[in-house]
C-alpha positions in Angstrom: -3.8 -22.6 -4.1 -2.5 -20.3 -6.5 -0.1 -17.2 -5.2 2.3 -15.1 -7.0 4.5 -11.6 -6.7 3.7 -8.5 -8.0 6.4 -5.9 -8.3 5.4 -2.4 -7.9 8.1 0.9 -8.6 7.4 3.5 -6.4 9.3 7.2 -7.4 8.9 8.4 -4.0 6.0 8.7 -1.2 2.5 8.3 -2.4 -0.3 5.6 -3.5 0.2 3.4 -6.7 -2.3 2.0 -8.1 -2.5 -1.6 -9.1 -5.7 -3.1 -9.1 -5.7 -4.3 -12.4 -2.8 -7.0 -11.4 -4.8 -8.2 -8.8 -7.9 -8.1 -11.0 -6.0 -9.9 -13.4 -4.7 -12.7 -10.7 -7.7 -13.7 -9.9 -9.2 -13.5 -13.7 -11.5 -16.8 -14.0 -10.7 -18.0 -10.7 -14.6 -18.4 -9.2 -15.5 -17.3 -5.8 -13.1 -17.1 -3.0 -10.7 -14.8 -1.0 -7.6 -13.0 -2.4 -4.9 -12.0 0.5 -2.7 -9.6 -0.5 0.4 -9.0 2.1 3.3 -6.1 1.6 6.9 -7.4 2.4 8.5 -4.1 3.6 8.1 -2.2 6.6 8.0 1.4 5.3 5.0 1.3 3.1 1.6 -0.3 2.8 -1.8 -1.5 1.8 -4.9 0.8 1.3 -8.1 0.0 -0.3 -9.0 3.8 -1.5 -11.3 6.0 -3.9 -9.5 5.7 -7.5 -11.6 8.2 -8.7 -10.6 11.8 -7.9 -7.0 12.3 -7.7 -7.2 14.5 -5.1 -7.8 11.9 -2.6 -4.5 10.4 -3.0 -3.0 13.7 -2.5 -4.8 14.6 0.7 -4.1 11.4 2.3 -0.4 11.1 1.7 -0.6 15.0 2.8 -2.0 13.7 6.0 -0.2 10.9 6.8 3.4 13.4 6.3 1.3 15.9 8.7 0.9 13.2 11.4 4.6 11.7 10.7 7.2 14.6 9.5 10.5 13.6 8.6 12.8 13.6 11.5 14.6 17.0 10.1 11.1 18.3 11.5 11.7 19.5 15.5 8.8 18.0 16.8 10.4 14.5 15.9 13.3 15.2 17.3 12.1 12.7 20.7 12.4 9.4 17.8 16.1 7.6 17.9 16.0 5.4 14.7 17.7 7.7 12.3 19.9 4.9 10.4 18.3 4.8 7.0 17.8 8.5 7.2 15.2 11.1 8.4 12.4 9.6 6.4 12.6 6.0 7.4 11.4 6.2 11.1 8.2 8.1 10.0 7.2 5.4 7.4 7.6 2.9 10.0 5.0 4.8 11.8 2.9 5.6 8.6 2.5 1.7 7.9 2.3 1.2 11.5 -1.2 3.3 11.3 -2.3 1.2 8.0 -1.8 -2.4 6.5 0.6 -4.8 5.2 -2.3 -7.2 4.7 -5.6 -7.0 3.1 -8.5 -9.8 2.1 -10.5 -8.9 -1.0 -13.2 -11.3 -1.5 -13.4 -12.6 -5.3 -16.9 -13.0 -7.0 -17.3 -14.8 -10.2 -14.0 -14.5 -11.3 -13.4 -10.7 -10.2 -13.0 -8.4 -7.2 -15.9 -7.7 -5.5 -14.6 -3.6 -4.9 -17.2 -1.0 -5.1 -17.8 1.0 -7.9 -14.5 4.2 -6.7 -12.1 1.2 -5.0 -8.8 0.7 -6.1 -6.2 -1.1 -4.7 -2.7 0.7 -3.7 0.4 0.5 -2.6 1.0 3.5 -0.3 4.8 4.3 -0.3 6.5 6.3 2.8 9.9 6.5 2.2 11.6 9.6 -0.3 13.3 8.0 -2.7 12.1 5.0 -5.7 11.8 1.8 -4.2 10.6 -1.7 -5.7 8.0 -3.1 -3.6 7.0 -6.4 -3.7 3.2 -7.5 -2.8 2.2 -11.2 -2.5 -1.2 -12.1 -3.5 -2.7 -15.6 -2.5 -5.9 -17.0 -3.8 -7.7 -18.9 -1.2 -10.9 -20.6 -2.5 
């Protein structure tokens, strides 16, 4: 069953898209199921609108809103602080999304709706390379 890594740079908190590496995985491949599973545990999986822009920048808006960085007061009650005030709320932004996702592949595509992308949804401050495995399951 074919699998393989991609390698996404982040510059800092925020969705990257990358849909078309994942389109282009499963290229040819039939009908089946493609798995897609984040190795880190400060960002995540979404499958999300790719159309307006906007959207992006509301829900990385809300997710900071519901998890400030620790420098915020009403944090202060959190302990992990070791990688810095922005690591203990991306551990609780990917905790409220995915690392995994199934996409089911039809005829040799994804079968997304018309405004679905797939992204990486990164929590942390600073550039990061994330790496996402995707496994093709027939």
């Amino acid at each position: 069953m074919p699998q393989t890594v991609v390698t996404i740079a982040t510059k800092g908190p925020g969705l990257y898209e990358f849909t078309d590496r994942a389109e282009a995985f499963v290229a040819g491949a039939g009908t089946g199921l493609l798995t897609l599973f984040c190795r880190h545990t400060s960002c995540s999986l979404l499958v999300q609108e790719n159309a307006d822009p906007a959207v992006k920048r509301d829900i990385n808006a809300y997710f900071r809103h519901l998890a400030p960085s620790l420098e915020d007061a009403s944090m202060a009650f959190l302990t992990h602080r070791t990688e810095g005030p922005d690591d203990m709320p991306a551990h609780i932004r990917t905790a409220l999304t995915a690392v995994s996702i199934s996409i089911p592949v039809t005829a040799g595509h994804l079968a997304l709706g018309t405004w679905q992308g797939i992204y990486l949804f990164e929590h942390r401050d600073r550039p990061h390379s994330r790496e996402v495995v995707l496994h093709l399951s027939a």
